[in-house]
N, C-alpha and C positions, 0 to 999 in steps of 0.2 A: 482301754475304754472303761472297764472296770472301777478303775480309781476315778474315774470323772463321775460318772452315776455318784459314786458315794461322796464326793464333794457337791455334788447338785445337789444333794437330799440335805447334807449338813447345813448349807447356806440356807436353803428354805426353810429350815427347822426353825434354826434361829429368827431369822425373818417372821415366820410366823408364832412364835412365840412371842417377840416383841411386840410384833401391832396387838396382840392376844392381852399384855400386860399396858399396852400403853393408853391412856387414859384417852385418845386422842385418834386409837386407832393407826389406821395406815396415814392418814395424813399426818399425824405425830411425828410417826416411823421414817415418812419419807422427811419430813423438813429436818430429823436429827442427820439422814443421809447425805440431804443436799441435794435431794432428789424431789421431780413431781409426785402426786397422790399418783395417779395414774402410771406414772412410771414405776412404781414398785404395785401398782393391780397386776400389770402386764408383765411384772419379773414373777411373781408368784403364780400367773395362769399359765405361763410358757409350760409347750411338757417338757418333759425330760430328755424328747431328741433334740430340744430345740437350748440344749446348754449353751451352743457357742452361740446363738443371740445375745447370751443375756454377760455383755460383759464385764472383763476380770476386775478392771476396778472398782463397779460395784459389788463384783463380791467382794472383794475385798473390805468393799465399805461394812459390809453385813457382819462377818468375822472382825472389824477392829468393834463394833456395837460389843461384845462378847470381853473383849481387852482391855482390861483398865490399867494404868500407868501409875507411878509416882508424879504428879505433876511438881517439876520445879519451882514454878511461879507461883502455886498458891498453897504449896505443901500439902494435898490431898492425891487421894486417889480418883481419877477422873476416865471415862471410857475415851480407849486413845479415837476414837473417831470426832471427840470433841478437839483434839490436834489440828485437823482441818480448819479449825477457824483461823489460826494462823497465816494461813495464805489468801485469807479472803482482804478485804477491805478496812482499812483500820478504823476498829466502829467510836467513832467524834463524840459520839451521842452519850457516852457512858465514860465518865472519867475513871470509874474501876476497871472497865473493860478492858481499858484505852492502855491501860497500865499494865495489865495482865497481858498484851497481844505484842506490846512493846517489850515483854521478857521472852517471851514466844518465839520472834525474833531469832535470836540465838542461842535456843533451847537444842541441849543436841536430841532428843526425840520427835523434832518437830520433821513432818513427814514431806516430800519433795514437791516443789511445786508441779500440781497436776499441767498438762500441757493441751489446750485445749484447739482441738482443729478447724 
């Protein structure tokens, strides 16, 4: 149980470092997750007995915020949580977008479609 305290602490570090740096705040923080404002108030108020509330894919969202990639598609370095957008919706509105999501596609870092219940 050791080890789980010490990843509860890492994730919120980060977490709160970011809304700390982001011009926007926690709702910043959360629209880069993919997540409600509120739902990341409630990930950062939970205590620490309350780790297995706050679940693993969102930490995991928190730790990719930290991970930047080689992006294939536009030859930059991008935070792999920006990867996500790959599986949303192919955004019509934006011919650059439209182009870049369409390389996304069959990127092979592109991360598993989440399964939602």
């Amino acid at each position: 149980m050791e080890h789980e305290a010490a990843v509860t602490h890492d994730w919120r570090a980060i977490l709160a470092r970011e809304i700390a740096l982001h011009p926007r705040g926690k709702a910043g923080v959360a629209e880069r997750l993919g997540v409600t404002r509120s739902y990341v108030s409630r990930a950062m108020s939970s205590g620490s007995s309350a780790y297995a509330a706050v679940p693993a894919k969102f930490i995991a969202r928190v730790f990719d915020i930290e991970s930047d990639v080689d992006c294939p598609a536009n030859g930059s370095r991008v935070p792999r949580a920006d990867c996500r957008k790959a599986n949303g919706p192919a955004p019509t509105h934006n011919p650059f977008a439209m182009m870049l999501w369409r390389q996304c596609q069959s990127c092979p870092i592109k991360p598993p479609q989440e399964v939602k219940p």
